[in-house]
LUMGU-525048 format. One record per atom (N, C-alpha, C, CB): atom name; residue number from 1; x, y, z; residue in one letter. Coordinates in Angstrom, 2 decimals. Glycine has a CB too. Layout:
<rs>
+----+-----+---------+---------+---------+---+
!  a !   k !      xx !      yy !      zz ! r !
+----+-----+---------+---------+---------+---+
! CA ! NUM !       X !       Y !       Z ! a !
...
+----+-----+---------+---------+---------+---+
</rs>
This chain:
<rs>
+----+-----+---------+---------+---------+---+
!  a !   k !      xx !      yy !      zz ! r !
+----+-----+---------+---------+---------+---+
!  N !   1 !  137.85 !   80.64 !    7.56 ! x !
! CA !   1 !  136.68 !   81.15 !    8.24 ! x !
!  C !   1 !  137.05 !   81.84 !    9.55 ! x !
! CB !   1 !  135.71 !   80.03 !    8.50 ! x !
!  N !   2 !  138.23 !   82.32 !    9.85 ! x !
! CA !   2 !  138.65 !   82.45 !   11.19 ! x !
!  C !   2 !  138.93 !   83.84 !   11.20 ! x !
! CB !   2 !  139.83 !   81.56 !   11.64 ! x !
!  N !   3 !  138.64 !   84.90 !    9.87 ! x !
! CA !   3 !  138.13 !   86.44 !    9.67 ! x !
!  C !   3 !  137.09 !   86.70 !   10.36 ! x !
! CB !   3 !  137.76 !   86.85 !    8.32 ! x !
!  N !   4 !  136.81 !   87.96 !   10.89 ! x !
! CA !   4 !  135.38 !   88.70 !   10.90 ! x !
!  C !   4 !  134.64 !   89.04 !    9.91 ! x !
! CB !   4 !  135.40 !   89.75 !   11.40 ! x !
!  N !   5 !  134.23 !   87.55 !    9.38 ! x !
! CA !   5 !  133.12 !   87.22 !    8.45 ! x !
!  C !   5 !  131.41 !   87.42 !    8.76 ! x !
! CB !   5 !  133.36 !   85.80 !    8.22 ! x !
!  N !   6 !  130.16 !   88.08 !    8.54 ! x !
! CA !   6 !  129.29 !   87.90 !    8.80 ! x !
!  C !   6 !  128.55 !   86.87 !    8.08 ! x !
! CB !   6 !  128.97 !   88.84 !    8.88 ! x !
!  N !   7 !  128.82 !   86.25 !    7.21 ! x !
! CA !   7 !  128.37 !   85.56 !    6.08 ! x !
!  C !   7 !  129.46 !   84.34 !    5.38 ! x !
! CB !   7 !  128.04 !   86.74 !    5.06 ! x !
!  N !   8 !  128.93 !   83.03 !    5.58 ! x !
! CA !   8 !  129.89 !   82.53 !    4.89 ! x !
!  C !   8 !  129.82 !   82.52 !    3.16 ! x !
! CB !   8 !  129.99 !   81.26 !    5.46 ! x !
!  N !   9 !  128.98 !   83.22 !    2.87 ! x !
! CA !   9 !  128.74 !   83.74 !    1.68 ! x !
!  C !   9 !  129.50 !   84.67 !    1.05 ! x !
! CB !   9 !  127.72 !   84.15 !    1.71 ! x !
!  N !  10 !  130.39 !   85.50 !    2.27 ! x !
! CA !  10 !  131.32 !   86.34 !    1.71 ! x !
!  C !  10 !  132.49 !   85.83 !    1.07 ! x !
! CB !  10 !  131.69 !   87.12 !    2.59 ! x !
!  N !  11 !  133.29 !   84.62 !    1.91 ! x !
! CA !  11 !  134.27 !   84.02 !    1.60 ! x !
!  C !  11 !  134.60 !   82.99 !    0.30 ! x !
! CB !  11 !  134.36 !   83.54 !    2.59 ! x !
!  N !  12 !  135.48 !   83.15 !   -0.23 ! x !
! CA !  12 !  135.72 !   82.69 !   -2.03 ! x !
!  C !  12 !  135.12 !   81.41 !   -1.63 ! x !
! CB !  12 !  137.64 !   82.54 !   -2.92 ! x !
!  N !  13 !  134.88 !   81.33 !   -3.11 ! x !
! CA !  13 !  134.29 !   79.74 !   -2.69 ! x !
!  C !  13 !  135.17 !   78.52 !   -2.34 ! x !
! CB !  13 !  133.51 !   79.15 !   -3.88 ! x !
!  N !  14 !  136.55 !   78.82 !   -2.84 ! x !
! CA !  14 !  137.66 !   77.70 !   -2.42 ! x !
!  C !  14 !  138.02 !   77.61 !   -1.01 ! x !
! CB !  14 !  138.98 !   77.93 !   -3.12 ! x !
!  N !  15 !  137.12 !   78.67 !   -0.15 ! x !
! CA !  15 !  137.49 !   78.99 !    1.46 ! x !
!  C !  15 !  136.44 !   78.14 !    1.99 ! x !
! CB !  15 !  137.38 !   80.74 !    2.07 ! x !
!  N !  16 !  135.19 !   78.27 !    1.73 ! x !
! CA !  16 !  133.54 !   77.50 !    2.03 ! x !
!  C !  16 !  133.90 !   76.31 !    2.71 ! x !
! CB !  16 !  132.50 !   76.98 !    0.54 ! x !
!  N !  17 !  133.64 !   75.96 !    3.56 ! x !
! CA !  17 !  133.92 !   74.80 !    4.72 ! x !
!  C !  17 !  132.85 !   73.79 !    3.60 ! x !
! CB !  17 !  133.23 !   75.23 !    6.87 ! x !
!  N !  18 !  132.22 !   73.72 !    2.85 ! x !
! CA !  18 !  131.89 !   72.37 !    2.29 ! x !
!  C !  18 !  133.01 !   72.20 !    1.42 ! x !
! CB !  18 !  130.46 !   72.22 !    1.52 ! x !
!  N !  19 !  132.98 !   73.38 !    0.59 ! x !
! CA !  19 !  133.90 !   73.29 !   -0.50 ! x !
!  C !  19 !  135.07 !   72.61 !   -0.41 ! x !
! CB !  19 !  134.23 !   74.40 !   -0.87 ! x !
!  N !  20 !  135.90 !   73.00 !    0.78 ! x !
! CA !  20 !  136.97 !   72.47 !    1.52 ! x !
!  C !  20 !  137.03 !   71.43 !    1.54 ! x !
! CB !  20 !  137.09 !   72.71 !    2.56 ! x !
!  N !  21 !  135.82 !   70.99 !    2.17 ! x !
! CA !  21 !  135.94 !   69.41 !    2.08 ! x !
!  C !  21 !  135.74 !   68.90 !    0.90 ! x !
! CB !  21 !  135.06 !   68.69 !    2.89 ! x !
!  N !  22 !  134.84 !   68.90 !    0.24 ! x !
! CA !  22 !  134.95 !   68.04 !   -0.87 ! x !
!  C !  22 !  136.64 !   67.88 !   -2.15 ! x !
! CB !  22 !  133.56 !   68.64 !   -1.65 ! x !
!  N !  23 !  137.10 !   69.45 !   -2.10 ! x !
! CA !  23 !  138.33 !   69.52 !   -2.82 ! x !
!  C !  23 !  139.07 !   69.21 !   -1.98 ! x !
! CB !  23 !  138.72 !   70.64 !   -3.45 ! x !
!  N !  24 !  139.40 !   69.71 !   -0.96 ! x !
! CA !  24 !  140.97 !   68.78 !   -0.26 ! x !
!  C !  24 !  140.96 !   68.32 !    1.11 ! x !
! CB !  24 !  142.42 !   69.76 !   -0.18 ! x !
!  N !  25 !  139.65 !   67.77 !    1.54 ! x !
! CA !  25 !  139.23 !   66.54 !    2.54 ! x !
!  C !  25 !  139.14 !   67.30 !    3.56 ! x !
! CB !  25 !  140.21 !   65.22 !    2.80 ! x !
!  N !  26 !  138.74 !   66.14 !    4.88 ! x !
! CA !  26 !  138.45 !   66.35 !    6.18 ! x !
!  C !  26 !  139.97 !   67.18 !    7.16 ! x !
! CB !  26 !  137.98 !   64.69 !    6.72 ! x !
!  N !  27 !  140.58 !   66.72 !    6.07 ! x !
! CA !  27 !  142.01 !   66.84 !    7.25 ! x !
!  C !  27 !  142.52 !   68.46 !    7.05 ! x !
! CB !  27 !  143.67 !   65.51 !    6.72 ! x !
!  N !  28 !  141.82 !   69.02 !    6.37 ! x !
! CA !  28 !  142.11 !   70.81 !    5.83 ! x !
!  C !  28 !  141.06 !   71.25 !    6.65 ! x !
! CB !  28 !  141.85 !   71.40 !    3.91 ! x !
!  N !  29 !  139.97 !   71.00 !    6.98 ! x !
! CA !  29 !  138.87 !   71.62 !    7.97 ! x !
!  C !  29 !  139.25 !   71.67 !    9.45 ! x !
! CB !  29 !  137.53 !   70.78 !    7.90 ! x !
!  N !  30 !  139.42 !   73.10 !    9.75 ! x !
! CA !  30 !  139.38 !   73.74 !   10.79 ! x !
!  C !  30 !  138.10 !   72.70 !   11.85 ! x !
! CB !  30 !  139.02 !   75.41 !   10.31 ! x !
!  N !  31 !  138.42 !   73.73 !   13.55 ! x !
! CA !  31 !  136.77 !   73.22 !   13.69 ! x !
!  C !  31 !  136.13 !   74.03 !   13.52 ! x !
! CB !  31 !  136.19 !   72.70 !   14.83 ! x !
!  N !  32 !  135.89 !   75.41 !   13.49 ! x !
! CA !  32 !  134.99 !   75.94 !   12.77 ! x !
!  C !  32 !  134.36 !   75.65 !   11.88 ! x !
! CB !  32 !  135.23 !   76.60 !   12.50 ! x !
!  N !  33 !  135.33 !   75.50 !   10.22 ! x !
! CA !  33 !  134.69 !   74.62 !    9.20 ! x !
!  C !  33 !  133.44 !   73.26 !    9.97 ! x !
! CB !  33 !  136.20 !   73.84 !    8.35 ! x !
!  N !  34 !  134.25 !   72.93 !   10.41 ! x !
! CA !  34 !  133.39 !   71.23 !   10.87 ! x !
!  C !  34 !  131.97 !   71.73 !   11.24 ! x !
! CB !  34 !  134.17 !   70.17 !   12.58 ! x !
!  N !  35 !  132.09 !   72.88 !   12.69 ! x !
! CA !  35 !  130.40 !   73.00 !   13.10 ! x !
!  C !  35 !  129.77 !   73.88 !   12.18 ! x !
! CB !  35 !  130.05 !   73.66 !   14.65 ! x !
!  N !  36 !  130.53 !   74.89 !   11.50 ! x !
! CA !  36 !  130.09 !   75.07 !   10.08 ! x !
!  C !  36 !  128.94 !   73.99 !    9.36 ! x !
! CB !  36 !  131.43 !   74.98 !    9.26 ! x !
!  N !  37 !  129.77 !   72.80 !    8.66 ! x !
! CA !  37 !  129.25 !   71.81 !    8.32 ! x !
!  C !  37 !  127.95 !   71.00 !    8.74 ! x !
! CB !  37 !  130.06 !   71.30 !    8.40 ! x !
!  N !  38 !  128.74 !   71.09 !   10.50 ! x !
! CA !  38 !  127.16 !   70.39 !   11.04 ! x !
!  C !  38 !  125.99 !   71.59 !   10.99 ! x !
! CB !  38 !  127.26 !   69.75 !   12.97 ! x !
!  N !  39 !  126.29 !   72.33 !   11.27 ! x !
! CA !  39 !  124.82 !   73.40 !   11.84 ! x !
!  C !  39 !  124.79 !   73.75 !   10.37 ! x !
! CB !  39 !  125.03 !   75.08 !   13.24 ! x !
!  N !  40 !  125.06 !   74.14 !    8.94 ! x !
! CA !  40 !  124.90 !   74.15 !    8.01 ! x !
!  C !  40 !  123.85 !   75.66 !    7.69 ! x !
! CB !  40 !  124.55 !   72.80 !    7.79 ! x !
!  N !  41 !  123.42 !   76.57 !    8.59 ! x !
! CA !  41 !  122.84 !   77.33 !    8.67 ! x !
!  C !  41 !  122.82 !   78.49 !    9.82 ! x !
! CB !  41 !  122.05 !   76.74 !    8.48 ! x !
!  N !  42 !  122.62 !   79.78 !    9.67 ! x !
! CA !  42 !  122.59 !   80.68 !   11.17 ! x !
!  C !  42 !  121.15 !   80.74 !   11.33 ! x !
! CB !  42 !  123.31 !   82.40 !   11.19 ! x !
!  N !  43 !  120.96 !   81.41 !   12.75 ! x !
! CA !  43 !  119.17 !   81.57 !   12.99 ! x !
!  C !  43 !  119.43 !   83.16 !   12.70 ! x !
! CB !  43 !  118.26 !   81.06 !   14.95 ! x !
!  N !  44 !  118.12 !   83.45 !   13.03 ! x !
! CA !  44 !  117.47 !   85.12 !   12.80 ! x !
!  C !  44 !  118.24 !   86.01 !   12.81 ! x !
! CB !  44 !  116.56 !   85.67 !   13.74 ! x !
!  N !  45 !  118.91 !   86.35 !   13.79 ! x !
! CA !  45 !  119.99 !   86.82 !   14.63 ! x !
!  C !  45 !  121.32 !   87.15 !   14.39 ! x !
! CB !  45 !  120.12 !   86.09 !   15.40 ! x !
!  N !  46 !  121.64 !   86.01 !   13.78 ! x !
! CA !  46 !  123.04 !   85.49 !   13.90 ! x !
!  C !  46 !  123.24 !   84.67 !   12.89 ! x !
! CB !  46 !  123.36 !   84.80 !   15.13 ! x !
!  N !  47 !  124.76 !   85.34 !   11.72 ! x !
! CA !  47 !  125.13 !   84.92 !   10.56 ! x !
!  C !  47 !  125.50 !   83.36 !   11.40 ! x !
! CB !  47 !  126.41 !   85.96 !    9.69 ! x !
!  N !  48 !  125.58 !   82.12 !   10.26 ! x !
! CA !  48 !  127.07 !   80.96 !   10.41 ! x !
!  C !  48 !  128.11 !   81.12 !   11.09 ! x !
! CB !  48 !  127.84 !   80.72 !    9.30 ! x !
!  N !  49 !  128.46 !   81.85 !   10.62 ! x !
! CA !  49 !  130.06 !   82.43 !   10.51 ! x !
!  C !  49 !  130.55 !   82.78 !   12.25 ! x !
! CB !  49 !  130.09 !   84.25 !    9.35 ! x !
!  N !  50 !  129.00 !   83.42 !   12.63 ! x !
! CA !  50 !  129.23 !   84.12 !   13.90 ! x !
!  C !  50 !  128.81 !   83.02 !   15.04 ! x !
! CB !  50 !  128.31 !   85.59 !   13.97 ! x !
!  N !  51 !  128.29 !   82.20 !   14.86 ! x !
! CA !  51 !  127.62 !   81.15 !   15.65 ! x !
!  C !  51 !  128.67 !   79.85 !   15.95 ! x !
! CB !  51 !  126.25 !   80.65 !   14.77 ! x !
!  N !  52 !  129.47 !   79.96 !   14.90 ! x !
! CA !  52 !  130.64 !   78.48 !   14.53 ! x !
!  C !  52 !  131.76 !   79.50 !   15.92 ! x !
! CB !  52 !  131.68 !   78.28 !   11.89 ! x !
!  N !  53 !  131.99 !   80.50 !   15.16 ! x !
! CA !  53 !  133.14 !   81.20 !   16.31 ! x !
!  C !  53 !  132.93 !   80.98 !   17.81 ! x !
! CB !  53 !  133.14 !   82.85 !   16.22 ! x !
!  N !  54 !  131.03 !   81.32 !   17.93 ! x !
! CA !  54 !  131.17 !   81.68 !   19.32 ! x !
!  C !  54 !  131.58 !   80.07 !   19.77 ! x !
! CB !  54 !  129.60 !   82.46 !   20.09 ! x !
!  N !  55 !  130.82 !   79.35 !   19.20 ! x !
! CA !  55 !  130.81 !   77.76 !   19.37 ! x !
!  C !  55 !  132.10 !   77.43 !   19.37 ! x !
! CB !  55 !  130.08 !   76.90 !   18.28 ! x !
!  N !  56 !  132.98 !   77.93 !   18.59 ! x !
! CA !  56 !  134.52 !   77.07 !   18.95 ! x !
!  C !  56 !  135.43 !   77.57 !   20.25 ! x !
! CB !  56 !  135.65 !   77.28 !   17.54 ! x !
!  N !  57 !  134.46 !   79.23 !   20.31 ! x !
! CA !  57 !  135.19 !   79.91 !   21.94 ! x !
!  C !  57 !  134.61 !   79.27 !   23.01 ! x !
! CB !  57 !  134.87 !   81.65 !   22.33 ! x !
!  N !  58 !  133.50 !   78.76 !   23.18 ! x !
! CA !  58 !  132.80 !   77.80 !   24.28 ! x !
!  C !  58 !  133.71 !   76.69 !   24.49 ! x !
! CB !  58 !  131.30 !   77.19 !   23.82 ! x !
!  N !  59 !  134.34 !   75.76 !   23.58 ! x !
! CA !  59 !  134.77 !   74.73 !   23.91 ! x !
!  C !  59 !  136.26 !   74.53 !   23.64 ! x !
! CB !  59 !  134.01 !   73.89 !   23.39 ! x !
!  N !  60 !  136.69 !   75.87 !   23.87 ! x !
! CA !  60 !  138.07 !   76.57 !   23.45 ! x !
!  C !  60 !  138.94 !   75.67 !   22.14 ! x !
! CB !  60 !  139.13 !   76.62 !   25.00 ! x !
!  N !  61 !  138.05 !   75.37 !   21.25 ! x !
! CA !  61 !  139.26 !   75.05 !   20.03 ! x !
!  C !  61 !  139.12 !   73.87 !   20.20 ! x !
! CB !  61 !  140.90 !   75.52 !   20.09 ! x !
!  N !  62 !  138.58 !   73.17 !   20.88 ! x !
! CA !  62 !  138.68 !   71.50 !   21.01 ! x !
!  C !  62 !  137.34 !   71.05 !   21.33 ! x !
! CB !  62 !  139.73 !   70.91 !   22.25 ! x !
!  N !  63 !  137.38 !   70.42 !   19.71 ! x !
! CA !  63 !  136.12 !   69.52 !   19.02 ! x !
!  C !  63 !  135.48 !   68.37 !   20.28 ! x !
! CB !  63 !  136.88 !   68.45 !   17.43 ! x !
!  N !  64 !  136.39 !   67.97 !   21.11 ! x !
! CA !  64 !  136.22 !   66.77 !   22.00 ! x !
!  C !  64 !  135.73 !   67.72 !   23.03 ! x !
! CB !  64 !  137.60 !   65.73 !   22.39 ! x !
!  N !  65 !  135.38 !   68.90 !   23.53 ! x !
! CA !  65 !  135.09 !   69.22 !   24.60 ! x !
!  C !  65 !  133.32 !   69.42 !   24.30 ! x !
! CB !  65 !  136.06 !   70.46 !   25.07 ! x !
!  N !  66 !  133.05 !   69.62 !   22.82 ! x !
! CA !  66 !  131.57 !   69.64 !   22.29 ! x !
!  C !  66 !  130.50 !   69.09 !   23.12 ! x !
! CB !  66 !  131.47 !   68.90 !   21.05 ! x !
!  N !  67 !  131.06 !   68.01 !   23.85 ! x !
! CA !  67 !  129.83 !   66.86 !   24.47 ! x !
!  C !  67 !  129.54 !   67.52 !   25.57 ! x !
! CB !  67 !  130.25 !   65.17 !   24.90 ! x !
!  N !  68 !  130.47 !   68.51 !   26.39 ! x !
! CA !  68 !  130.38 !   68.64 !   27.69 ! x !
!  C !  68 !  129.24 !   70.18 !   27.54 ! x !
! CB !  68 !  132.13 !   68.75 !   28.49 ! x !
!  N !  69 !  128.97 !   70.89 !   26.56 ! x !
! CA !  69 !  128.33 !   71.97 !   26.53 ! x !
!  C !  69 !  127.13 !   72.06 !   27.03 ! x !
! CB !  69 !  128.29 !   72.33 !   25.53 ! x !
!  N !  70 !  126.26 !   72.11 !   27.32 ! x !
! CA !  70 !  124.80 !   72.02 !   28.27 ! x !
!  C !  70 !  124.40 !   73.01 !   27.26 ! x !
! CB !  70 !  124.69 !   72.52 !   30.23 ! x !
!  N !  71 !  122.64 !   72.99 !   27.50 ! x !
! CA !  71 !  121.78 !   73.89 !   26.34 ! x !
!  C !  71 !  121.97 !   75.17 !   26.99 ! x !
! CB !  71 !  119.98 !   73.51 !   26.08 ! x !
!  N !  72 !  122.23 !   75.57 !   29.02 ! x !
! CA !  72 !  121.96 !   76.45 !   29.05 ! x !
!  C !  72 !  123.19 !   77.78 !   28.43 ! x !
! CB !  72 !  121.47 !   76.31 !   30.24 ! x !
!  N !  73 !  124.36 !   76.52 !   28.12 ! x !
! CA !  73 !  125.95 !   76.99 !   27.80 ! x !
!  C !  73 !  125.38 !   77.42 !   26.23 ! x !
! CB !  73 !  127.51 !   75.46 !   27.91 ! x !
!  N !  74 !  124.94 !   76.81 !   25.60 ! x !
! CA !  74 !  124.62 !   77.11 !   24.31 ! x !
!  C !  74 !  123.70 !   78.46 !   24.39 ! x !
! CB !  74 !  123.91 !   75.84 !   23.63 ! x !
!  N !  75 !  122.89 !   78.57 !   24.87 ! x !
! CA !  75 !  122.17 !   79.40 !   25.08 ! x !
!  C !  75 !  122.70 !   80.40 !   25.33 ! x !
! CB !  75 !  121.46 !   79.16 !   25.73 ! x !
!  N !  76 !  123.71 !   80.62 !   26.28 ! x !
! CA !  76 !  124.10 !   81.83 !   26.57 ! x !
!  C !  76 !  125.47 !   82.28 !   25.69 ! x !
! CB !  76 !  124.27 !   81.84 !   28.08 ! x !
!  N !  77 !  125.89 !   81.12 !   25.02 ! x !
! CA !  77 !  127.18 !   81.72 !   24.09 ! x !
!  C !  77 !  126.50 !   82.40 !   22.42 ! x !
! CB !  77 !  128.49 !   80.06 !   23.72 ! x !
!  N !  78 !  124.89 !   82.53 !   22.65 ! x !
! CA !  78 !  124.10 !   82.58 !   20.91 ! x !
!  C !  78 !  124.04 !   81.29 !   20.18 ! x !
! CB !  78 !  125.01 !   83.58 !   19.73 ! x !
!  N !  79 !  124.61 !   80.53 !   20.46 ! x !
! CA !  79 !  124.60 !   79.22 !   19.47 ! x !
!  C !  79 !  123.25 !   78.72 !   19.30 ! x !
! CB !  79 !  125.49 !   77.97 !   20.02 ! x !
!  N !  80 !  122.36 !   78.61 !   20.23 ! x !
! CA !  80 !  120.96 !   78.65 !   19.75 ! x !
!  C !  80 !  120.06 !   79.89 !   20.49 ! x !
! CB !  80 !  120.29 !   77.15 !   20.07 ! x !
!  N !  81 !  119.24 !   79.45 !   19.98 ! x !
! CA !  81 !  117.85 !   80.34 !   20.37 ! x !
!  C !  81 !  116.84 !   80.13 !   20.54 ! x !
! CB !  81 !  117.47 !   81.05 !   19.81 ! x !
!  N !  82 !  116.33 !   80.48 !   21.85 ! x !
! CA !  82 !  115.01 !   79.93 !   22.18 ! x !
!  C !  82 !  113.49 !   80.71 !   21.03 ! x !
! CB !  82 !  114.85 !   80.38 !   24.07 ! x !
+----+-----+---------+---------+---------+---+
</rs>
């Protein structure tokens, strides 16, 4: 998932961050894949694909920095929308 994907719909299905997991576990998922997984959807705006990226550039690559993000950090990286 770490292409300039607009869609995780584009990517084979053996690439699909569920898919991933279920065929060859947690320990093959990126974090992308992972907030992939959690947010499971994009808003209006903004494919998956593009929302997981900005989200893993906010907390530079490290899943453990997730907690420290504030809504107004989310807000301004696209990850949500008011």
């Amino acid at each position: 998932m770490e292409t300039a994907l607009k869609n995780i719909k584009e990517l084979s299905v053996a690439d699909r961050p569920r898919e991933k997991l279920i065929y060859l576990g947690a320990q093959a998922l990126s974090n992308t894949d992972l907030i992939a997984i959690i947010l499971r959807m994009g808003n209006r705006s903004t494919p998956l694909a593009s929302i997981c990226r900005s989200l893993v550039d906010a907390i530079d690559n490290n899943i453990s920095n997730l907690d420290a993000l504030s809504v107004s950090k989310l807000l301004k990286s696209k990850v949500l929308e008011r």
